[in-house]
C-alpha positions in Angstrom: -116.7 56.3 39.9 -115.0 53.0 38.5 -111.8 51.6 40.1 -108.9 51.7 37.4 -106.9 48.4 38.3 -103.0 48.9 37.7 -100.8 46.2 36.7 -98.2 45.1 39.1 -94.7 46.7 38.3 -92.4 43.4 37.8 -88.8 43.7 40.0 -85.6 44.6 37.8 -83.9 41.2 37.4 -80.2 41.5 39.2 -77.0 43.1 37.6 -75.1 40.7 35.6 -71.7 40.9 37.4 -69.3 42.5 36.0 -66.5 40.1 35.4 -63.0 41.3 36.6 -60.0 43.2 33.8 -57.9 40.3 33.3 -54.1 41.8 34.0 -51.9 41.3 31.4 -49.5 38.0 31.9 -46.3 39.2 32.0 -44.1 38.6 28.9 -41.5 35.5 29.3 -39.0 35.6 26.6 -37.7 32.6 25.1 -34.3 31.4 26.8 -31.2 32.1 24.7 -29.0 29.2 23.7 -25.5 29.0 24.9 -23.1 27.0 23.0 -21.0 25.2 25.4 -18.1 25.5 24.3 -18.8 28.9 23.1 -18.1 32.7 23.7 -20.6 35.2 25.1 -19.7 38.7 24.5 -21.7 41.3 26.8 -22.1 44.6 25.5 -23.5 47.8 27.3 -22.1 51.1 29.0 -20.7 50.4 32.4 -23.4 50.7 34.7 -26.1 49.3 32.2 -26.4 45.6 34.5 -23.7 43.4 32.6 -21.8 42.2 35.6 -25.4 41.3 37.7 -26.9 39.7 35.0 -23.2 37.8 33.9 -23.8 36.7 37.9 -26.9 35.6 37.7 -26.7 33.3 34.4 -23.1 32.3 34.6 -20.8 30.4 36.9 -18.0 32.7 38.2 -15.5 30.8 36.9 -17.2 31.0 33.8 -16.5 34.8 33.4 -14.0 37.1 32.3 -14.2 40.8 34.3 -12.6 43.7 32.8 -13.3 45.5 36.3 -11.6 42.5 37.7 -8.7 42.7 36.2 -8.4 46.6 36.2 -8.4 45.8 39.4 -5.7 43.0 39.4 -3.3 45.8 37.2 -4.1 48.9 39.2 -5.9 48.9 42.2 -8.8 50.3 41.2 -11.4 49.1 38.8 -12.6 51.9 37.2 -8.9 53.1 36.5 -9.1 53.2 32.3 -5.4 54.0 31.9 -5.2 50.2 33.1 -7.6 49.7 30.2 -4.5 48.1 27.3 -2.7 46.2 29.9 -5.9 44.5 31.5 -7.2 43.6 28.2 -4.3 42.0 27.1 -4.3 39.5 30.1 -8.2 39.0 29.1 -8.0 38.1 25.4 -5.1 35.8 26.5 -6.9 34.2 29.3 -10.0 34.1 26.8 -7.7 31.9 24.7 -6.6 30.1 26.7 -10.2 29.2 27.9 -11.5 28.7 24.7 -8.8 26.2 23.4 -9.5 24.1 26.4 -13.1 23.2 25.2 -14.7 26.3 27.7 -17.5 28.4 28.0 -16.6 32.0 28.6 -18.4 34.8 29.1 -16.6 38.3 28.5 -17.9 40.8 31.0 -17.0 44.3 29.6 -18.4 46.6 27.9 -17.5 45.8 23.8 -19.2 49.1 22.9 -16.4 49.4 20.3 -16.4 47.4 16.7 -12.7 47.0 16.9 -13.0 45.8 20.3 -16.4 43.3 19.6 -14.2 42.0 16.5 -10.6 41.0 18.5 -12.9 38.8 20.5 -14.9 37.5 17.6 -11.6 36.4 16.0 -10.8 34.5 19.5 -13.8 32.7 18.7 -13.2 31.9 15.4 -9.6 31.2 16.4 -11.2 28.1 18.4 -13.8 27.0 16.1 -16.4 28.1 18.3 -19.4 30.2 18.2 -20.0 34.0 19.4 -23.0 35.1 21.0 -23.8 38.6 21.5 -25.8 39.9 24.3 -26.5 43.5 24.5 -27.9 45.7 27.4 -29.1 48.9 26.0 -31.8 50.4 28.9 -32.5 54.3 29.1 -29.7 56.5 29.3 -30.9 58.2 32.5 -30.9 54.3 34.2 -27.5 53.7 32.8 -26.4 56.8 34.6 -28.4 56.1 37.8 -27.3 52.7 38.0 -23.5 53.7 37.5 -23.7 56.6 40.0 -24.7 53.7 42.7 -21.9 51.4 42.0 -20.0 50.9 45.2 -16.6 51.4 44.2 -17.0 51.1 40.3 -18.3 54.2 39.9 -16.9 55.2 36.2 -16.6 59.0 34.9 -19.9 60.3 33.6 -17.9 61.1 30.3 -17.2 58.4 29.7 -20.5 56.7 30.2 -21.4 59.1 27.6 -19.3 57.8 25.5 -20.2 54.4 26.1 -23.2 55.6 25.3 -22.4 57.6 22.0 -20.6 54.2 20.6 -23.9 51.9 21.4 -26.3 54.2 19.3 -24.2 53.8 16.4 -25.3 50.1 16.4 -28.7 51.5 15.7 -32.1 52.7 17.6 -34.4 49.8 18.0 -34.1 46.1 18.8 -34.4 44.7 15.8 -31.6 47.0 14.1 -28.9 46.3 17.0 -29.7 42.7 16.9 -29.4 43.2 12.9 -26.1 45.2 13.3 -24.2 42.6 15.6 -25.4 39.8 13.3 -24.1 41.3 10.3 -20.7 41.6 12.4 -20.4 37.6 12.7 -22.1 36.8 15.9 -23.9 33.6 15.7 -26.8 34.9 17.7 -27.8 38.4 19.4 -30.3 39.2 21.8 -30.8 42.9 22.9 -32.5 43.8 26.1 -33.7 47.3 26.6 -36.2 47.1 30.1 -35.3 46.1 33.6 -38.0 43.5 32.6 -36.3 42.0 29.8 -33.1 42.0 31.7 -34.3 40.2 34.9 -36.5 37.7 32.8 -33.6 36.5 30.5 -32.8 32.5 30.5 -30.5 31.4 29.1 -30.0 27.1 28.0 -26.8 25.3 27.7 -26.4 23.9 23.9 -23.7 21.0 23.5 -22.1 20.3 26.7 -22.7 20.5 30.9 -21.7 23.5 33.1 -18.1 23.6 32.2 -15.8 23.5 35.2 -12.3 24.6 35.4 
């Protein structure tokens, strides 16, 4: 009986390794460009992260509180009978700021046309531009955030109402940003994440850190 000679079975050549999911970069907006002098208008329900992001861009003496100066009036910041009298010290003082050559930047919440337009015509008034910067996360953040506001906690009506006014600017980015253009702001930039809100720059245009 004849030996049957078998070939010798070659090894498997190794795995290629398997190269590693590249995470996705996280998205860096482009800063926003701040006219100096000039007049930023925040714009957002109260609790929506206006006063943390005016804190973190801005110089304090750079900004104009509503809160602050419910505050001043009343006592208590959240106190919106104070509302007429603490807005008329603020559109003066706004004024006043902007005739001296100033940035200012207008912490409140401007979810009103009427009240967007009284400061627009400050800005006018001066011969400087408006920028618009609006904070529009998820109602149920807005609500979360405002509920954990030590001492500024405002009515959860009238959040909603806050709310209510902001959606009549539109439902996407593009058509806010569209909307407050078409009202006479020189720029707008919406922000709708936590993401987009913490990531924001911002670059001075025209003049240094203006002091008082």
């Amino acid at each position: 009986m004849g030996t049957e000679s078998v070939a010798p079975i070659a090894p498997a050549a190794p795995a290629a390794p398997i190269a590693p999911v590249a995470s996705a970069a996280p998205v860096t907006p482009d800063p926003i460009d701040i006219p100096v002098p000039g007049l930023v208008v925040l714009i957002g329900a109260a609790g929506a992260g206006k006063s943390t992001l005016a804190a973190r861009l801005f110089e304090s003496w750079e900004i104009v509180s509503s809160d602050a100066l419910r505050k001043a009036v009343s006592g208590d910041p959240t106190d919106q009978q104070a509302t007429r009298p603490a807005f008329g010290i603020l559109h003066r003082e706004v004024r006043r700021r902007l005739a001296a050559g100033r940035l200012v930047v207008v912490d409140a919440t401007s979810v009103e046309a009427t009240a967007r337009a009284a400061l627009r015509r400050l800005a006018v008034t001066a011969g400087v531009p408006a920028i618009a910067i609006a904070i529009v996360p998820p109602a149920t953040e807005v609500h979360a955030r405002n509920a954990n506001r030590a001492g500024r906690v405002v009515p959860h009506d009238v959040v909603d109402r806050h709310l209510g006014r902001l959606d009549r600017l539109g439902a996407t980015t593009a058509a806010i940003g569209a909307a407050l253009r078409a009202e006479g702001f020189a720029a707008a930039r919406v922000l709708r994440t936590t993401d987009e809100i913490d990531a924001l720059a911002v670059r001075r245009i025209g003049g240094p850190v203006s002091r008082p």
